[in-house]
Every structure is written in structure tokens, then in C-alpha cells.
C-alpha positions as CSV (number, residue, x, y, z in Angstrom):
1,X,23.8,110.7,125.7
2,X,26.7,107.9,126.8
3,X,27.1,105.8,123.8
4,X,30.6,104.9,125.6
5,X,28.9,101.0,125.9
6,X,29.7,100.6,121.9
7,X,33.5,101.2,122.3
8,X,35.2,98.0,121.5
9,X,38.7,96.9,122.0
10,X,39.8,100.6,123.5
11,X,43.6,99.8,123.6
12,X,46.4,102.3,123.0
13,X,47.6,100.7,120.3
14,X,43.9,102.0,118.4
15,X,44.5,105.3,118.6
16,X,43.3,107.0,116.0
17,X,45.1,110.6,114.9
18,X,43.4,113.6,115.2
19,X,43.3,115.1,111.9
20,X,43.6,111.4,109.8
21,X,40.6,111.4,107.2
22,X,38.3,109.1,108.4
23,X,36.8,106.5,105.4
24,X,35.4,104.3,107.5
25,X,33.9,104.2,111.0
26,X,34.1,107.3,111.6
27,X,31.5,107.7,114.9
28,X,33.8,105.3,116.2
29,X,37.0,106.1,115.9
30,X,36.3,110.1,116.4
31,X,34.8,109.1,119.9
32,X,37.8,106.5,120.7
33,X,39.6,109.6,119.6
34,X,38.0,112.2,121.7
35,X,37.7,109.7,124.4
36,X,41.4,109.7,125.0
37,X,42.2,113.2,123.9
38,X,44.0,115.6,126.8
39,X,42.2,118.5,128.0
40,X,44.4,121.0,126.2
41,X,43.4,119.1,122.5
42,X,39.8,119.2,123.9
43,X,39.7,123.1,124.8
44,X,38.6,124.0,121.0
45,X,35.6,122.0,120.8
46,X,32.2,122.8,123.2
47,X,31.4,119.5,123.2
48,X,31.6,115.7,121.3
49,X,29.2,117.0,118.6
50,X,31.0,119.9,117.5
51,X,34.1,117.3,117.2
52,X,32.9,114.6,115.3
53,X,31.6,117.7,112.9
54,X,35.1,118.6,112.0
55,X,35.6,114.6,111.7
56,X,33.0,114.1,109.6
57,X,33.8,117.4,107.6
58,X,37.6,115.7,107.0
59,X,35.8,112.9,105.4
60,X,34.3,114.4,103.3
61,X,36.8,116.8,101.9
62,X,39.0,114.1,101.5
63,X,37.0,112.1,99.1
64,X,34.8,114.8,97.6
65,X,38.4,117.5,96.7
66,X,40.1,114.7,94.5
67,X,36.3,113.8,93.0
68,X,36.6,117.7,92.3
69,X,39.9,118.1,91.0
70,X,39.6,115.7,88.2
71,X,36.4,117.5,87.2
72,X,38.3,120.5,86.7
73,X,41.2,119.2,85.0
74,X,38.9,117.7,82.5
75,X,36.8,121.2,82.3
76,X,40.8,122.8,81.8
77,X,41.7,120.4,78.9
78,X,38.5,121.1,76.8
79,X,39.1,124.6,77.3
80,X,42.7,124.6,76.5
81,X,41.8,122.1,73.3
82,X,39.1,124.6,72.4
83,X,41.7,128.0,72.8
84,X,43.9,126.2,70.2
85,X,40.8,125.4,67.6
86,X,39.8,129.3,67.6
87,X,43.5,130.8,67.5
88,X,45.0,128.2,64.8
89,X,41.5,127.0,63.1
90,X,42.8,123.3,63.4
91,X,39.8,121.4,65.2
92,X,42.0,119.2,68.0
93,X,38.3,117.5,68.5
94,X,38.2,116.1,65.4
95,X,41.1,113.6,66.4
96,X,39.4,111.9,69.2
97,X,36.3,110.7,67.0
């Protein structure tokens, strides 16, 4: 499984940081990654696979957290607009229509 042939342009100055969330390309910059890792960096993982896992894993925590986290401050707001309307009996709703 050497799909080293599709590496393009493997200079230094590419390098790609380990634990940098990945948007775009990401089989190709996690193998230019792994490709130039030391041994010591390497000694977690069993193999490529198991790497571009946590890669692809970093990708998608980075977009899909912030995705989350505006969910549930909306989900917060309604609920703290909607703690006001039973305690004080003033319906907060009614302004927004």
C-alpha cells in the first residue's frame, strides 16, 4: 500500500504540524506529515492508518464543536428567555414577533 508516488512538492518548507486541524487535503498533508515525522513522534501510532484516524478525527472536531456550540447557545437563550416568562409572567417571546 505505497501511495508515496502522489506526494507532490515534498519540501521542508510544507511541513505540515502535527496536531493543526486539517480543512483541506487532509490524506495528503497527514502522509507528508507522517512521512517526515521522527521515530520517537511515530512510536504512538501502529501504523499510517491509525494516524491519519486521529487526523481525520481533528477535522472533524474542529468544524463540527463550533457547529455544536452555537446550537447550544441558542438551546441556552430559549431556556433562559423561557425561566423569565414562568418566574415574572412577562412573555419575552412576544417581542421578537
Amino acid at each position: 500500500m505505497s501511495d508515496n508516488n502522489n506526494v507532490e512538492n515534498d519540501n521542508e518548507s510544507d511541513y505540515v504540524y502535527l496536531k493543526r486541524p486539517y480543512l483541506f487535503n487532509i490524506r495528503y498533508n497527514s502522509r507528508q506529515v507522517w512521512n517526515k515525522l521522527p521515530d520517537e513522534e511515530k512510536a504512538p501510532y501502529v501504523n499510517y492508518e491509525e494516524y491519519y484516524e486521529e487526523c481525520r478525527l481533528i477535522k472533524l472536531r474542529s468544524i463540527g464543536y463550533p457547529i455544536l456550540a452555537g446550537i447550544y447557545m441558542f438551546c441556552m437563550l430559549v431556556m433562559v428567555l423561557y425561566i423569565i416568562y414562568v418566574f415574572s409572567g412577562f412573555n419575552i417571546f412576544s417581542l421578537f414577533v
